[in-house]
Every structure is written in C-alpha cells, then in structure tokens.
C-alpha positions as CSV (number, residue, x, y, z in Angstrom):
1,X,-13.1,1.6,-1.0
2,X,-10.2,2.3,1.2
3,X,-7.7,5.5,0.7
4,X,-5.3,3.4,-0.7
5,X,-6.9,1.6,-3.2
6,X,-8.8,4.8,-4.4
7,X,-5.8,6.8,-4.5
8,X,-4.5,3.8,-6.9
9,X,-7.8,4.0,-9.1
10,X,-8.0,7.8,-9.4
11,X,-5.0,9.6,-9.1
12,X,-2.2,6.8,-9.8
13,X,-4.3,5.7,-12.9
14,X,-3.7,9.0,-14.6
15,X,0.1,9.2,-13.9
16,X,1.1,9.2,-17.4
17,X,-1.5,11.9,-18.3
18,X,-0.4,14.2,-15.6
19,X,3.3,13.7,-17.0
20,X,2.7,14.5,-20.2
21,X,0.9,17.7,-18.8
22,X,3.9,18.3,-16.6
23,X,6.4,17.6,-19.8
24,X,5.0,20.5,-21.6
25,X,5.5,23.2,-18.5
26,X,8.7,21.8,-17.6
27,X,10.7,20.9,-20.9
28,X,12.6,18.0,-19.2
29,X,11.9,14.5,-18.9
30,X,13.1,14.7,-14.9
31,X,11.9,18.0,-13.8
32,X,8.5,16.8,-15.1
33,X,8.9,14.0,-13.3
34,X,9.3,15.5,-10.4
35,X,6.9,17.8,-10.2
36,X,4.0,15.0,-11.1
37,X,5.8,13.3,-8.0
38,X,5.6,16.2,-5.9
39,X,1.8,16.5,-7.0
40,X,1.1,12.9,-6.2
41,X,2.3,13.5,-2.5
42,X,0.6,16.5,-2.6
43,X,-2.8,14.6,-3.6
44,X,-2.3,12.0,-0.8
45,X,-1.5,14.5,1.6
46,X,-4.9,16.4,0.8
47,X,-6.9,12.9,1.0
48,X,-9.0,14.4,4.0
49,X,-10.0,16.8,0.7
50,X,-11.4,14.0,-1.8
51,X,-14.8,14.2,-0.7
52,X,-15.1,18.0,-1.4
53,X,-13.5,17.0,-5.2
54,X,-16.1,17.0,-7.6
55,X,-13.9,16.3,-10.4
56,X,-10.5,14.2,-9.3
57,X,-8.6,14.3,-12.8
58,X,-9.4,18.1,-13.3
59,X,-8.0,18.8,-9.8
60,X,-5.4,16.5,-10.2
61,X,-3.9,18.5,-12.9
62,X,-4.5,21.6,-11.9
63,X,-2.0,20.6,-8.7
64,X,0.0,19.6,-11.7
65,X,0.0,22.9,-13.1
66,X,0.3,24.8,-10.1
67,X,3.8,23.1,-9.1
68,X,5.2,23.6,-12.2
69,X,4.7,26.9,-12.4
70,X,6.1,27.4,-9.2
71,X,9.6,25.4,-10.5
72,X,9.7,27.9,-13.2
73,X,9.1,30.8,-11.1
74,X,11.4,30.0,-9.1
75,X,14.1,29.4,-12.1
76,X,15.9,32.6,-13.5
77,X,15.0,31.6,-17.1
78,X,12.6,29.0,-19.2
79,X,15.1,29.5,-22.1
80,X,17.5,26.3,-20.4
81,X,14.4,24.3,-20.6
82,X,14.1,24.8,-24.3
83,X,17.9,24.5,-24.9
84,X,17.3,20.8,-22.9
85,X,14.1,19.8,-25.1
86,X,14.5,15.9,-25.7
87,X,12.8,13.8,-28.6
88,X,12.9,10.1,-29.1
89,X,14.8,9.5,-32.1
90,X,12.2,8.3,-34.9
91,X,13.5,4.8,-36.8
92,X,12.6,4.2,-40.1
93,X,13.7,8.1,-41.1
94,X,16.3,9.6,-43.3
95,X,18.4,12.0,-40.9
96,X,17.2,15.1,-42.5
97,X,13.2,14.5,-42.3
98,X,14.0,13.7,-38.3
99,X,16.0,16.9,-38.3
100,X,13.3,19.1,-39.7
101,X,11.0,17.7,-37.5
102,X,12.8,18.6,-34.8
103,X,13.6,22.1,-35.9
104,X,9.5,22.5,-36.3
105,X,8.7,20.9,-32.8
106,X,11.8,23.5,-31.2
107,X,10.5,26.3,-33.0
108,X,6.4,25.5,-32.1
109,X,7.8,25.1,-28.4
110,X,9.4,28.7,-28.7
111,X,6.2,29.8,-30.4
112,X,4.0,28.1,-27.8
113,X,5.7,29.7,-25.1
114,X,4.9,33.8,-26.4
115,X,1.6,32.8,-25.6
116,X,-0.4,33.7,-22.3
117,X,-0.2,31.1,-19.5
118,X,-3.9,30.4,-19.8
119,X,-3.9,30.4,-23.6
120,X,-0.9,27.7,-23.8
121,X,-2.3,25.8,-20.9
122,X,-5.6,25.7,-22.7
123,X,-4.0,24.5,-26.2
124,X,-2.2,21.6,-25.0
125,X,-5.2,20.6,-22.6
126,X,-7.4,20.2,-25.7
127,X,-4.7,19.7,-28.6
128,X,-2.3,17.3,-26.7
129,X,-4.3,15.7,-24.3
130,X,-7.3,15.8,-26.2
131,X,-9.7,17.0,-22.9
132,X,-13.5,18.2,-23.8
133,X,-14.1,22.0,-23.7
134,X,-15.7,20.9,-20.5
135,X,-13.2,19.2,-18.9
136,X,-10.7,22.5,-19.9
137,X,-13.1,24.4,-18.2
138,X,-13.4,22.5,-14.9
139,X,-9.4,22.3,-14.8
140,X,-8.7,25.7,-15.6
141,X,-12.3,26.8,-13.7
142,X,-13.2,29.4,-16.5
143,X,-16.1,29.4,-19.0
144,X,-16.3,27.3,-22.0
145,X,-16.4,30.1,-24.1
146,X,-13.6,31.3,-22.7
147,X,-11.9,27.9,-23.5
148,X,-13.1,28.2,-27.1
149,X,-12.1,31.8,-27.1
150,X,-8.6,30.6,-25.5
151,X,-8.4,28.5,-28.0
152,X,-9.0,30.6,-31.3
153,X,-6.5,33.3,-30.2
154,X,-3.8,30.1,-29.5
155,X,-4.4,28.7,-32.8
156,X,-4.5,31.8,-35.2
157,X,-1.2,33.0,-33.4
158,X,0.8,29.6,-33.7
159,X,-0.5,29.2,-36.9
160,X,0.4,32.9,-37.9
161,X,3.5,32.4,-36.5
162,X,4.6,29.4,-37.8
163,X,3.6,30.3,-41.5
164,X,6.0,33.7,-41.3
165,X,8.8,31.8,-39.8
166,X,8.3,29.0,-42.6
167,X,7.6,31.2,-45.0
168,X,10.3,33.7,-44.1
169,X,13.1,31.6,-42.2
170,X,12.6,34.8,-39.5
171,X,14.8,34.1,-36.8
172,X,13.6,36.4,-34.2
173,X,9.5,36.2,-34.3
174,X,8.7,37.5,-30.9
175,X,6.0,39.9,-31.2
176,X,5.6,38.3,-35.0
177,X,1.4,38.2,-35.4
C-alpha cells in the first residue's frame, strides 16, 4: 500500500475521533478543528516514522493531545474556551429541560477541568471515546492500573462535585471534594 492510500486508511479514517478528542481540550468547534488539522500534517510529515508506530490511532491522538495543549499554553486563560462552549440545540424539548442540560454539561466542563491533565485526559478517553484500559494506556503510555487508578480519582471527584453543587447550588466549587 502506498503512503497515500495508508495515510487515507489509518489516520484520515479516524478524523472524527481525533476531533472529538480535540473538542474536549479545546472548547471550540474551530480551534479543535485546527489543531486535528495541524495533527494531520503533522502525521504526514512524520510518514518516514509509520514503520516504528506500533499502534497508529494511539499515536495519532497523542499528536492530538500534544497540540492542543500547546494552543492552550500558549493562551492566557482556558476560561474564554468555556465562556465559547457550543451545543447543538436538541428538538423535541421544552426550553427549560434543554436549559438545564446545558447548565449540567457547563458546570461538568468547569468541574472536568479542576482535574489533573492526565486524569481528564484519561476520563474522556475511556468515558467519551469509549477506548479499552489498554488502548488508554498505549495513548497516554502509562500502566493500566494507573488508568484504572486515573480513573477512580476522576470519577469520585466529578461525581463528588457534582452532587454538592446540585445538592447545594455552590457557585464557587473549586477545591470542593
């Protein structure tokens, strides 16, 4: 198979995958966009690479990751991100069930982001894009224990979290559980 066509198979085949990756790092439809753009070149630039890759979609996103934490490095604040957070509207809804749903999803992003890097990166790896505790631990080349332990300490804070803010209507839950 010829670079072009494998690049097609492999890397162009997840494109969507790696977006939604990128979507949850970047908090904006084009800035995610970008950077899976940016990792695209990135991968065809490195093709003299592909035979040392023992697992294409794991290093794929890692590039993924990598670039977008760079963007946000480079920005002064993640906070405009949040502020620019878009969600399809939902037909078939009364306005007030889509507005609490969207109040949840803002306040879970804000939740999501008091988290280490490594523990948010491992709960939307395995809770959003549904990867094995093997593939998490190829990507993010760490243990899978330390996925599963990732992952415990991700869950029992958002879900700590969560409970006092709905429980409590706290504004201000930084440093909450």
């Amino acid at each position: 198979m010829n670079e072009e066509n494998y690049f097609k198979n492999i890397y162009l085949s997840q494109k969507n995958k790696l977006y939604r990756f990128s979507f949850f790092y970047m908090k904006d439809e084009e800035e995610a966009k970008d950077a899976v753009q940016e990792a695209l070149i990135k991968i065809w630039d490195k093709r003299s690479d592909w035979d040392r890759v023992e697992n294409p979609e794991a290093w794929g996103m890692q590039i993924v990751k990598n670039i977008c934490l760079d963007r946000l490095r480079k920005q002064k604040t993640v906070q405009k991100h949040q502020d620019s957070l878009k969600l399809e509207k939902t037909f078939g809804q009364d306005p007030g069930t889509i507005s609490v749903w969207q109040d949840q999803w803002k306040i879970l992003q804000d939740v999501l982001e008091q988290l280490s890097e490594k523990q948010k990166t491992v709960f939307i790896l395995r809770e959003v894009e549904g990867n094995s505790y093997q593939e998490i631990a190829e990507t993010l080349e760490i243990s899978e224990s330390q996925v599963k332990t990732d992952l415990y300490r991700s869950r029992k804070y958002l879900k700590a979290s969560m409970q006092k803010i709905n429980d409590h209507g706290i504004k201000n839950f930084r440093n909450l559980a």
